[in-house]
C-alpha positions in Angstrom: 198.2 195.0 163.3 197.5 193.1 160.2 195.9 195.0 157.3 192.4 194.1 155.8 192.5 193.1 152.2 190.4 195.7 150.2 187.9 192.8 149.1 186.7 191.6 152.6 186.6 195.6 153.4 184.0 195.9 151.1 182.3 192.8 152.4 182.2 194.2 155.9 181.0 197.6 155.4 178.2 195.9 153.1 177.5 193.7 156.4 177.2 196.6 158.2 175.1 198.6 156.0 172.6 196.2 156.0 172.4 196.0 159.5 171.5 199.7 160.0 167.6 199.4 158.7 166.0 202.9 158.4 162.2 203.1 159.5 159.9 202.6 157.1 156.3 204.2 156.7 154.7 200.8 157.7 157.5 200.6 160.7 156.5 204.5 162.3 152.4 203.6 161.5 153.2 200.4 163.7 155.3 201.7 166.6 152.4 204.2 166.6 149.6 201.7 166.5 151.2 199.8 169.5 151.4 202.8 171.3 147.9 203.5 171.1 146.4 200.2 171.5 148.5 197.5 173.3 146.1 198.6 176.8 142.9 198.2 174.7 144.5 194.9 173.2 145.5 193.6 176.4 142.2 194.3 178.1 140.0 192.7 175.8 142.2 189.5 175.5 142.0 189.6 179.3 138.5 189.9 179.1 138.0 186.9 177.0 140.6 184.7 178.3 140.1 185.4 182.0 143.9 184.6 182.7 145.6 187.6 183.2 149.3 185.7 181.9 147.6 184.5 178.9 146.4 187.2 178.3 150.1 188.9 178.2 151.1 186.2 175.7 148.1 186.7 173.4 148.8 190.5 173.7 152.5 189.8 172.2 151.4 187.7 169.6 149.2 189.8 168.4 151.4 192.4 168.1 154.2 189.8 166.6 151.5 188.9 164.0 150.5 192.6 163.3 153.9 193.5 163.2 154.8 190.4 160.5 152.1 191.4 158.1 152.0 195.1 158.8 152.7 195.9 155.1 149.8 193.7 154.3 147.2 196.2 156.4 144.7 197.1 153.4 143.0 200.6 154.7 139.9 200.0 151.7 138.8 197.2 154.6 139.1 199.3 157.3 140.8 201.1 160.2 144.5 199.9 161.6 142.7 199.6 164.9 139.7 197.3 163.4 142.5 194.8 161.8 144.8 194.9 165.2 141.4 193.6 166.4 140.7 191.3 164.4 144.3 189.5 164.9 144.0 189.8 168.7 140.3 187.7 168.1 141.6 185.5 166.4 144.8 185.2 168.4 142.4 184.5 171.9 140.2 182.0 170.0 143.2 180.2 168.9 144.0 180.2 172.9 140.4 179.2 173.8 140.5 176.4 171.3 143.9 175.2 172.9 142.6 175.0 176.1 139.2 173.4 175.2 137.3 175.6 177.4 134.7 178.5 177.4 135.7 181.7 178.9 133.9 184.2 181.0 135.0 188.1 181.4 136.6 189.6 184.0 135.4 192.6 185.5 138.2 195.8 185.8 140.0 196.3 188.6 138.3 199.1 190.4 140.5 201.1 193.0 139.0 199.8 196.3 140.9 203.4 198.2 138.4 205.5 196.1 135.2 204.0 197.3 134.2 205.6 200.5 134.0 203.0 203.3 129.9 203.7 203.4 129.8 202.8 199.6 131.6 199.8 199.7 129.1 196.8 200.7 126.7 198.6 198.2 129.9 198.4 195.4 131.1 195.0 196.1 127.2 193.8 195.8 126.5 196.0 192.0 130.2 194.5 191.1 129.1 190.5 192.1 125.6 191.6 190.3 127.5 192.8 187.0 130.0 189.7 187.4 126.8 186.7 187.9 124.9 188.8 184.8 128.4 188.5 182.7 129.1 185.0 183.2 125.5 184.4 182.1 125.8 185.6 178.6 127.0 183.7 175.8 130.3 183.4 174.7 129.8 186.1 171.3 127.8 187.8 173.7 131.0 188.4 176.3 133.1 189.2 173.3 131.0 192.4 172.0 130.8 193.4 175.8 134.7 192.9 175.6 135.3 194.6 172.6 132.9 198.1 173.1 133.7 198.4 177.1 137.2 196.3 177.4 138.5 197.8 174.4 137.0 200.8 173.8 136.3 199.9 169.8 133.2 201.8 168.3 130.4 199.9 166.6 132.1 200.1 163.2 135.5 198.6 164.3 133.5 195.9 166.3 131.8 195.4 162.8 135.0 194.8 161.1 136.4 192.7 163.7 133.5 189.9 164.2 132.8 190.1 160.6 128.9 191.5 160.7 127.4 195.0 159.0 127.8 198.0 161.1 123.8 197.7 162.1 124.0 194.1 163.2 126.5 194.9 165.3 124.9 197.9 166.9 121.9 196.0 167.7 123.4 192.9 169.1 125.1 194.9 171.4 121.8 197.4 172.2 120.4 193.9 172.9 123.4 192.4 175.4 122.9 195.7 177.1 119.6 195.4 177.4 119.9 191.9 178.6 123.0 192.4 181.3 120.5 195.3 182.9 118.2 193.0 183.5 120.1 191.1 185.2 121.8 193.4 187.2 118.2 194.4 188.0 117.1 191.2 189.1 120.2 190.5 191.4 119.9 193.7 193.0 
């Protein structure tokens, strides 16, 4: 066996030092972010995009781009959750510019073995109500839907993400609320 010169020893434990990265701070706070959000993430970006594969690959750019510039996250502007949402936004509008076309929500998956046979015409009729009174609304109006029932965020965090005062926010979505109702009242 031939002997390593001392010089390229060095050189090869430095390579393998290096390659043996220890966690940052930023590192945990973003394995812990993902864990915590990539469902919310993936359900709003399905909700706007309507494409449950695109949705996938908006979901892991997000993440790549939230990962890229996680030591960039400023908490002063708000919560970890609130900027995650504002890169997955920006992430599905990039999508919906590519494809040149306006998208409508989705409703969720309901579990058809847990609605009682009896129940079911009544379910399948409030569920095509709730989906004619979605694809009605506006695009911004589908994305605050998206974002408070898809995602789960609260009115601040939707605040942050859209770019609007806390107030706005809360009454553009008491108003889309207000409006999908109706609508569901009217079909039924």
């Amino acid at each position: 066996m031939k002997a390593v010169p001392a010089r390229n020893r060095g050189v090869n434990e430095t390579v393998a030092a290096v390659a043996i990265e220890i966690p940052t701070d930023a590192d945990v706070a973003f394995d812990e972010l993902y864990r915590r959000n990539r469902d919310d993430v993936h359900a709003y970006v399905a909700g706007l995009l309507r494409d449950r594969s695109a949705a996938e690959d908006v979901t892991a750019l997000t993440f790549e781009r939230a990962y890229r510039r996680r030591r960039s996250f400023n908490p002063k502007r708000g919560t970890r959750r609130a900027w995650l949402f504002g890169i997955a936004r920006n992430a599905a509008l990039d999508e919906l510019r590519r494809r040149r076309r306006q998208a409508t929500l989705l409703a969720e998956p309901v579990d058809e073995a847990a609605i009682p046979p009896e129940q079911g015409a009544e379910v399948a009729i409030r569920r095509a109500a709730l989906r004619a009174a979605l694809a009605s609304l506006a695009p911004r109006e589908r994305e605050l839907v998206a974002l408070k029932f898809f995602a789960g965020l609260t009115n601040p965090e939707i605040a942050r993400v859209i770019g609007i005062s806390e107030t706005n926010a809360g009454t553009r979505l008491h108003r889309v609320i207000k409006k999908l109702r109706r609508a569901c009242d009217a079909a039924a």
